[in-house]
N, C-alpha and C positions, 0 to 999 in steps of 0.2 A: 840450210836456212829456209823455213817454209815461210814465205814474206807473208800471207794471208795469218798464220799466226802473231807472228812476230803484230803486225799490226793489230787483232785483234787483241793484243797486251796492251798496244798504245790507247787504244778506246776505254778498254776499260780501268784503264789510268786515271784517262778522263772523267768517266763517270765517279769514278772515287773523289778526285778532284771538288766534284758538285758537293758530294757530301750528302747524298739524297736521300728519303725517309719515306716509307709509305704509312698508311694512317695506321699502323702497330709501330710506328718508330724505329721500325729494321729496316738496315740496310739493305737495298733489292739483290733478288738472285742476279748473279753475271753470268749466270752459266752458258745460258740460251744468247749471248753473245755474240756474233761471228761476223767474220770482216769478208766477202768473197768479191769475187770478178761481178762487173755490172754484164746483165745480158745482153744491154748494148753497149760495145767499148765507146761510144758517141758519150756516155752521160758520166765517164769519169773512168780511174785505175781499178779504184775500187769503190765497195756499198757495205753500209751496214744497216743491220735490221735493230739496232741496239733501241732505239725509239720504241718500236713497235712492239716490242717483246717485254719493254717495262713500262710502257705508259701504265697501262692495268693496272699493274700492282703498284705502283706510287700512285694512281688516283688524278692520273692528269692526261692532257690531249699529245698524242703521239708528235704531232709538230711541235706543239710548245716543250715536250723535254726536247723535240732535235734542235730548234734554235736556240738553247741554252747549250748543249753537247759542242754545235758548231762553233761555238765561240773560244771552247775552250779547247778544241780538235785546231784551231787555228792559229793556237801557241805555241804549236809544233813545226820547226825548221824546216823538216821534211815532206810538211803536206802545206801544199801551194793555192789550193781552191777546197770546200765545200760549200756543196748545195743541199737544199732540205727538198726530193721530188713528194709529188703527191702527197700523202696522208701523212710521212713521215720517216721516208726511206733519205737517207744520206747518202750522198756520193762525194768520191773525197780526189782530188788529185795530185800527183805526188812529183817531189823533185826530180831530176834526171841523174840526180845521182844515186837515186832508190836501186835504180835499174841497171846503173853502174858496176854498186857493191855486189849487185848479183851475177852479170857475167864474170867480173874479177871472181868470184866464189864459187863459179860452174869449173873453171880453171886451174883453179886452187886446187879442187877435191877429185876433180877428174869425173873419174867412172862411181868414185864414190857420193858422188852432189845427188841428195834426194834419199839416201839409205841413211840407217839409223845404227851406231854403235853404241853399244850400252856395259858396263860392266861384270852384270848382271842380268844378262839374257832371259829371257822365257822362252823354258821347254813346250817344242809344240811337234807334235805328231803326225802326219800327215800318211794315211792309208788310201790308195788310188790302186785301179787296175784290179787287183785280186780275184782273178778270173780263177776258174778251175783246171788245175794242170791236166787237161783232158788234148790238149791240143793246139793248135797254135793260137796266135793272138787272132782275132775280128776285125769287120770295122765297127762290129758295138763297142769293143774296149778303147779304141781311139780317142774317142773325145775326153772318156776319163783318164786316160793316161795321159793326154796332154793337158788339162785343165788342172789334176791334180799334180802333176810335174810342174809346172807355172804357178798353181797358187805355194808349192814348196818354195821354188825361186826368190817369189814377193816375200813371202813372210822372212824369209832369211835376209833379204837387203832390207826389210824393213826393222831388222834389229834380233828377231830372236834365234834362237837353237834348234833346228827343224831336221827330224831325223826323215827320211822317206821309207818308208813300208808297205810291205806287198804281204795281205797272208792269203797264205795257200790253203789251199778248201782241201787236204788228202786226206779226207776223214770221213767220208759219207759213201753212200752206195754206187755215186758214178768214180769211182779210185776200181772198186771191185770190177765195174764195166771195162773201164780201161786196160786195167790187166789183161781180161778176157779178150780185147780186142787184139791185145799186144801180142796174146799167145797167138792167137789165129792168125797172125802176121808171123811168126815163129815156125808155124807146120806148114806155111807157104812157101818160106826160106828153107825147108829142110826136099821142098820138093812136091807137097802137097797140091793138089788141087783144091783149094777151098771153094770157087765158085764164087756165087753171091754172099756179098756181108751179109748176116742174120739181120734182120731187123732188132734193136734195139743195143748196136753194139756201134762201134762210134767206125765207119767206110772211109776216113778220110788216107790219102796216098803217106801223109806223114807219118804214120804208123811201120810203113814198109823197114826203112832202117834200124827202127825199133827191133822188129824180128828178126833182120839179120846180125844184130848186136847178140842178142840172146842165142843165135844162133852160134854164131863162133865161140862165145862163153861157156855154153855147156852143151854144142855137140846135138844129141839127141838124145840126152837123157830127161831132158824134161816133160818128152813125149807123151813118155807111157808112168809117169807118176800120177799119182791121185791130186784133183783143183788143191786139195788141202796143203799138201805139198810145194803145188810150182807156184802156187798163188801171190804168198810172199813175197818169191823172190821176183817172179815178172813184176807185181806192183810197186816194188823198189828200185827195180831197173826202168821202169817206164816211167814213174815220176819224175825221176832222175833226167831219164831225157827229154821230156816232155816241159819240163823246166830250165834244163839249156836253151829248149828251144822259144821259152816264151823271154828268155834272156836275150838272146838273139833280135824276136822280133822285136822288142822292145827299145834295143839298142840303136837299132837302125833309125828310130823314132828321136833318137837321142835321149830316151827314159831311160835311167839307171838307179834302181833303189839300194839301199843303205840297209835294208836288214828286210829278209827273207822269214815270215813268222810262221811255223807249221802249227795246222789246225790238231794234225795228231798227237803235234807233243804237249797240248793242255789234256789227253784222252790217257797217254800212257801213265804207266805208275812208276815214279823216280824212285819209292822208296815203299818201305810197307806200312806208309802210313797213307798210300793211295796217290793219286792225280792231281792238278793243279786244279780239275774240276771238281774232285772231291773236297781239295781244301776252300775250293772258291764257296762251297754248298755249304759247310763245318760254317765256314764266318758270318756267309747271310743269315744262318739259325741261330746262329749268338746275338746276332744284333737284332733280330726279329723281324727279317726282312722275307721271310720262307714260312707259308703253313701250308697243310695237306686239309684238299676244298674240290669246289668242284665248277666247271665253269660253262656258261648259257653258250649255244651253239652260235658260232660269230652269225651277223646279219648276212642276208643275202643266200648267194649259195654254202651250202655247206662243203668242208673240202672231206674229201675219203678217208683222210688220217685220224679225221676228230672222234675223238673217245670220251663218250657220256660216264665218266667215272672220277672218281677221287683221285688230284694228283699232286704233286708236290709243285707247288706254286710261288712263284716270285711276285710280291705286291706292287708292281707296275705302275697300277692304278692310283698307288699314297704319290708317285712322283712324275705325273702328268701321261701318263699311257691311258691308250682309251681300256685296257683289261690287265687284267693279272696276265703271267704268262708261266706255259708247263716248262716243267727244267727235266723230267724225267719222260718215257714210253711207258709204256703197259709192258714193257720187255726189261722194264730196269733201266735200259742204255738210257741216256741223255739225248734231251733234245737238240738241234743246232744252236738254239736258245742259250741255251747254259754254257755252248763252247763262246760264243758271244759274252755271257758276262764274265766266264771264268779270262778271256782274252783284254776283254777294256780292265778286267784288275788287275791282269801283268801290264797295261800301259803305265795304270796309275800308281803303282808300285815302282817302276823306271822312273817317275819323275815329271812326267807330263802334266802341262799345265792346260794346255788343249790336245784335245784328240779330235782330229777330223778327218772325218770318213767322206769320200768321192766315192757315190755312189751311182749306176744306171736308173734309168727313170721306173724301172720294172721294180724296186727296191722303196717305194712311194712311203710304205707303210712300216719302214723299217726308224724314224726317225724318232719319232714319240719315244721307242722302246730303247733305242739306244739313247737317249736323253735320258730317259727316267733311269736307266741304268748308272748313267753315270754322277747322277746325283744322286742313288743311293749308296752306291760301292763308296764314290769318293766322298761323300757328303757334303756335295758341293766344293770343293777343293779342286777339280781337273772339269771344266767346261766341256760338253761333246757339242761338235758342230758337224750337220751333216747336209753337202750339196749332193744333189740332184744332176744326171746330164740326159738331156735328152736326148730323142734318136738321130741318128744322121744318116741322110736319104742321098748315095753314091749317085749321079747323074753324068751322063756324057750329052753335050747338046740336047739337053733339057729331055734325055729319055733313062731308064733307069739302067746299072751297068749289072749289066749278068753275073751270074754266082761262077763262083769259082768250082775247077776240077781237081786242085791240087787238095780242099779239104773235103771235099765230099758234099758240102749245105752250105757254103757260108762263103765271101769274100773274106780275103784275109789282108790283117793289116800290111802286111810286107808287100802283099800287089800293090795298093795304094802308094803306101813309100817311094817303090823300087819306079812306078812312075812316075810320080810327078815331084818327088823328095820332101826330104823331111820340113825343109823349111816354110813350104807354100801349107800342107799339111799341118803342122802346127798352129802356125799362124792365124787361118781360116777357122781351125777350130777356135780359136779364143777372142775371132771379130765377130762374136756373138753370144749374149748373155749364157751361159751355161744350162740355165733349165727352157730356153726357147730351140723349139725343132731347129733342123742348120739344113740346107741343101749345099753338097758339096761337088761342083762339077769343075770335073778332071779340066775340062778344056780353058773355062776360064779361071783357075787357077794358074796356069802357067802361061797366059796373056802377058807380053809386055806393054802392058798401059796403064795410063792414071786409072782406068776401071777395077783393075785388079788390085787391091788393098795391098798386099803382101809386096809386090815389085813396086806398089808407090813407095813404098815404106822405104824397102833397103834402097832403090834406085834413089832415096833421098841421102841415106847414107855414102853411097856410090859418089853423087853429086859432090856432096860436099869432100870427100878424099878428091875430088879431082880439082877442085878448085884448091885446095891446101898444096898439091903435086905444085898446079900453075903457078902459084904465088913462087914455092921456094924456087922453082924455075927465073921467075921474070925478077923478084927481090934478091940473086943469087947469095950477094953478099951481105943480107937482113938474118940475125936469129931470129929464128919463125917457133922456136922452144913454145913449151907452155907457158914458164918462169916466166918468159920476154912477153907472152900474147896477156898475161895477168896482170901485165901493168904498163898496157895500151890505153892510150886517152880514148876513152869510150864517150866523151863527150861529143865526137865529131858522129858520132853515131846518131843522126837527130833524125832519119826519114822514118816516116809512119811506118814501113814496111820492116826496118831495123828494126823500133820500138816495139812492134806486133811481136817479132818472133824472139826478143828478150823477156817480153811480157809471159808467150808463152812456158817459154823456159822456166818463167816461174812458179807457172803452175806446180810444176814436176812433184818435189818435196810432195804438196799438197794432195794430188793424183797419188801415189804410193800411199800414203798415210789414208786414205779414204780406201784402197782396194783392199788393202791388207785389215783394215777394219772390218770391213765387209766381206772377207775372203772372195771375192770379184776378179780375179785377172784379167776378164774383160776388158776393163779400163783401161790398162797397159795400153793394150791394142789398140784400143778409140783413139787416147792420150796420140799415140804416136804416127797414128792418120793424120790427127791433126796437127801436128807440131810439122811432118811430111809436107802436108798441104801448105801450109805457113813459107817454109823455106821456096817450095817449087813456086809458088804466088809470087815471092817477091824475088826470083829466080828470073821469072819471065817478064818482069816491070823492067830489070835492070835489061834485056833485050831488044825492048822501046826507048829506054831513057839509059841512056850510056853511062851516064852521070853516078849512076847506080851499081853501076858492074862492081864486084865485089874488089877486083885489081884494077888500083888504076897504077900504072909502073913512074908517072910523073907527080906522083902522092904517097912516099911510102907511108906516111902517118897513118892517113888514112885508109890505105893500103893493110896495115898491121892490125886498127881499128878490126875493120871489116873482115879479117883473116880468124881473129877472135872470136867474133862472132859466128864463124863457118865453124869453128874447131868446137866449140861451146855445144851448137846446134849437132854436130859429131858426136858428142861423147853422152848428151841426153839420149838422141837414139841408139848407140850402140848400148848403154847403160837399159835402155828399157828394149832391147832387142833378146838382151842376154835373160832378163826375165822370162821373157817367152821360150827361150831355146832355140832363138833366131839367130843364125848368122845376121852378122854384118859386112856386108860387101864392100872393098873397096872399089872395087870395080864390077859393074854390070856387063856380060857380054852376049 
């Protein structure tokens, strides 16, 4: 039940009610409608902007439609006061039983109060992470593997069918590097001195295993074969493991995707009628989306690849790209371009009604082109949506944290993890807009205080299982069930501090429906600072004023009441914890 909906139904009930006309004689748009929380809870439950947004177009003064609205907003059983502020903002406020039906209904649905089931889902796809199997996971992959693992989460309680996807990049010229690393790790296993990595081949220790796997497999015959030869089969066996192990880091993160998409096998030929990039190439020149042209050297620097000659070109440009783009080399092969559109037409062929790509911020310029892609393959029929993650700056007491030795150049995500865990990790990344830089330090992440976000959060959770423990303790012989706490007289529930953290409670519905629009996971996380802060607030009222404590053992009523209320405030943050891929603690130790 999202009450800010639900109410904006009852408004503009009302305004139908009027019967209003502007000077064409039509009835005004409702669209622009909406019922939300006032910014001060001082000036009511809620505000609507419905004045403001149709005075214009019916040709009258924003107060004189609200005090005609207000009069008919007052025939409703459930709203107790409005007022018309300023220019002609309403605020409206509401019975105690508004806030009633809503705890009874956090109760009722559980874990499910705020998610959306639909009969008839929508297919949505979500591609995050998609590093290069060259090596282990980073900490540049981190924030998209947690943002994009999180906005999976939201979309899926917010109703639709959400597959998670990883594609793997083994189809360009660092797959051939890697091999070559893999073998050099291969004649080190066999007894070699190799000395120093060459430059330009990838030094990191993870490789080690690598060649002794190869090494037991085939002995020393791979030695003395010709690159043509062992190349293959290293680059098969080292994807391979190179991909356990980004499964691995991944897991520890608690990210686990649903379908593994190889970049080679839109490259290979299924049959002799060619590649899925050959078919993908056949369709766009049918439909006239392909001609052979030539194109102005991009602005700025020019890159070393670019070729002043006639190429086979996809029109970019008819569907919002700032160029055409090459789908072919001067060598024939195919650009990474064409593995890209030949890849979003296997999504949209699967079913996908969105495709969203989580991508690093280095990737800036990749958005236009995958838009325009997807409006000409599907013809507007599958949406691409594509977020950005900025970089994230590893800090210990405000200095920065040293690169690691285990990959050669790079912190890797498992150090992070293995320190300070997955939960603080996670969390941190998503208590901040996804395209804003993040400083992330190890130290006060794992702070136990109200300063640290992540332990306000679950120690709120925490909190609240311990006073549920107490209660069935001190009520021994009370059912403390859900059934029993759903149909608690929530009347006695009347202190400001109650009423705040019911109110927020209600937001929830409306917070999920607004992030999942927005593909935002951020929100989750603010959401449940605040909802945290709410509980601990009036946490520490009841610690001055007794009167307040949530048990009182000479009031079971009220006792039950207020135990409702603890369980309720429970199951919204475990419910939006599990978004995140946050535990929920019953106990903090």
């Amino acid at each position: 039940m999202n009450i800010f909906a639900e109410f904006t139904r009852r408004v503009k009930k009302c305004l139908e009610a009027l019967e209003l006309e502007g000077p064409d004689g039509n009835a005004p748009d409702l669209s622009r409608v909406v019922v939300e929380a006032p910014r001060d809870p001082a000036h009511g439950d809620f505000a609507t902007n419905a004045a403001m947004v149709l005075a214009k177009p019916l040709g009258m003064k924003p107060r004189d439609l609200a005090e005609r609205l207000v009069v008919e907003l007052s025939k409703d059983p459930e709203i107790t006061e409005t007022t018309v502020a300023g220019p002609g903002f309403i605020n409206l406020r509401v019975a105690q039983s508004v806030w009633q039906k809503i705890l009874g209904r956090i109760l009722a649905e559980g874990l499910g109060y705020g998610g959306t089931k639909t009969a008839d889902p929508s297919k949505v796809n979500v591609e995050y992470v998609s590093a290069n199997p060259t090596g282990p996971m980073h900490v540049g992959h981190i924030r998209g593997a947690v943002v994009g693992d999180a906005l999976a989460n939201l979309l899926e309680f917010a109703g639709n069918e959400v597959v998670k996807e990883y594609y793997i990049n083994d189809a360009g010229s660092q797959i051939d590097t890697l091999a070559r690393s893999a073998f050099l790790r291969y004649r080190e296993a066999l007894g070699e001195d190799i000395g120093e990595i060459p430059a330009g081949l990838y030094p990191g220790d993870y490789l080690v295993p690598v060649g002794v796997a190869l090494k037991d497999e085939f002995g020393s015959d791979l030695r003395d074969q010709d690159e043509a030869d062992w190349l293959p089969k290293v680059k098969e066996r080292a994807i391979s493991a190179m991909l356990e192990l980004i499964r691995s880091d991944l897991a520890a993160l608690g990210v686990e995707h649903e379908v593994f998409f190889s970049e080679r096998s839109l490259h290979e030929r299924s049959d002799s009628n060619g590649s899925k990039i050959d078919h993908m190439l056949d369709g766009l020149r049918a439909k006239g989306l392909v001609y052979e042209g030539t194109l102005p050297p991009p602005k700025g620097q020019v890159p070393e690849d670019w070729e002043d000659r006639e190429q086979t070109l996809f029109r970019a440009s008819d569907y919002g790209d700032d160029t055409d783009r090459a789908l072919k080399k001067s060598d024939g092969s195919y650009t990474y371009f064409a593995a890209d559109v030949a890849y979003f037409e296997d999504k949209f062929k699967r079913g996908f009604k969105e495709a969203i790509y989580v991508l690093g911020a280095d990737h800036g310029g990749y958005a236009k082109r995958l838009q325009a892609v997807g409006k000409a393959v599907s013809g507007g029929d599958t949406e691409v949506i594509v977020r950005f993650c900025q970089l994230v700056k590893l800090m210990r007491d405000g200095a920065p944290v040293k690169m690691s030795k285990r990959s050669g150049d790079f912190i890797t995500l498992r150090e992070v993890v293995d320190e300070v865990g997955s939960d603080p990790v996670r969390f941190m990344m998503l208590f901040r807009k996804n395209d804003a830089p993040l400083d992330f330090d190890f130290k006060k992440v794992t702070e136990q205080s109200k300063d640290n976000p992540v332990f306000y959060v679950q120690y709120g959770h925490a909190r609240c299982c311990s006073v549920l423990r107490q209660a069935a303790e001190e009520l021994s012989g009370q059912d403390l069930g859900d059934s029993v706490l759903a149909s608690a007289d929530y009347s006695l529930l009347d202190d400001t501090g109650e009423l705040e953290l019911i109110g927020k409670m209600a937001e929830w519905p409306k917070v999920v429906e607004a992030a999942a629009d927005t593909h935002e996971p951020h929100r989750i996380a603010f959401y449940l600072h605040e909802l945290a802060s709410s509980l601990h607030g009036h946490w520490n009222r009841g610690k001055e004023l007794p009167h307040l404590r949530f048990i009182d053992s000479s009031n079971t009523k009220l006792t039950v009441a207020r135990v409702a209320l603890v369980r309720a405030v429970s199951l919204v943050l475990s419910s939006g914890l599990a978004i995140l891929g946050v535990q929920a603690p019953e106990e903090m130790r």
